[in-house]
N, C-alpha and C positions, 0 to 999 in steps of 0.2 A: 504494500500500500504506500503508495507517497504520499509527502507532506499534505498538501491540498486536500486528499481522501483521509488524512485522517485528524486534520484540523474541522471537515463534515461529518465526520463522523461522530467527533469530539464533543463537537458544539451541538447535534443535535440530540444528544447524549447530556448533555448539561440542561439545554431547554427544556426537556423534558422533566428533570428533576426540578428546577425551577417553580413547576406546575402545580409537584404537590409539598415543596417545602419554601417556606416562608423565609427562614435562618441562610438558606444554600441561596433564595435568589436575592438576597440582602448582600453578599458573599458578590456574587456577581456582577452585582451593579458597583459595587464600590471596588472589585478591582480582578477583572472579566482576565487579566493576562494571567494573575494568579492560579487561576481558577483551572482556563488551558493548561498550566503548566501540571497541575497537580491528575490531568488527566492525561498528559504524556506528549502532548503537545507547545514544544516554546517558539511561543512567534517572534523572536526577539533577532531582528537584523532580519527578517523574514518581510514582517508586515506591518504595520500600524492595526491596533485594535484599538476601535468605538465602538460604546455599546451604542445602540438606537433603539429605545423604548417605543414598542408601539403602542398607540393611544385611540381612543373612542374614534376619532376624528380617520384613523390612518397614519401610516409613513413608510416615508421611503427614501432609499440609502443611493445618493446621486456620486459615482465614483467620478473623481476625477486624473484621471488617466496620465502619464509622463506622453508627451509626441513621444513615437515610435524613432527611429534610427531609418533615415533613407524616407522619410512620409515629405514628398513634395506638396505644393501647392496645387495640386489637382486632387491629390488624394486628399487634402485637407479640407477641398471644396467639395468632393463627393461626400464625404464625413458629414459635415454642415448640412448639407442637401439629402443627408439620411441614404447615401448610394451604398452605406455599410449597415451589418444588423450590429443591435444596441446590444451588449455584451454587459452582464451584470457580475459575472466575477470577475474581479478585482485581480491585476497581478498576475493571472495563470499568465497569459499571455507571453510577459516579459519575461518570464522566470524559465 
């Protein structure tokens, strides 16, 4: 399993406990890399971890991405223009 499968696997492994302990998602919220790490995963030089509480209302996690290496000015217009699909994880890419 690599990093990436097993920081999803990690995480939805914590969310779930989350669910039904009060103490574990207090734990979380005040310090989510701790937490990773105690489940076998250290994000550290890897990624940035923010947690994003969802709320009544909705949210949603808007990555913003380093330019690519070699992305000219056509591909950054196609980009703009939506001529690429919108990619919600973070990071695989570049790594």
């Amino acid at each position: 399993m690599d990093y990436w499968q097993s920081l999803g696997k990690a995480w939805a492994e914590i969310v779930a406990k989350t669910w039904s302990d009060e103490a574990f998602k207090k734990r979380v919220e005040a310090d989510p890399v701790a937490v990773l790490k105690q489940y076998g995963v250290d994000p550290t030089g890897k990624v940035d971890i923010k947690l994003l509480k969802n709320t009544s209302t909705g949210m949603i996690g808007l990555p913003l991405p380093s330019k690519p290496e070699g992305l000219g000015d056509q591909s950054s217009r196609l980009w703009a223009e939506g001529g690429t699909q919108f990619c919600s994880t973070c990071s695989t890419c570049s790594s």
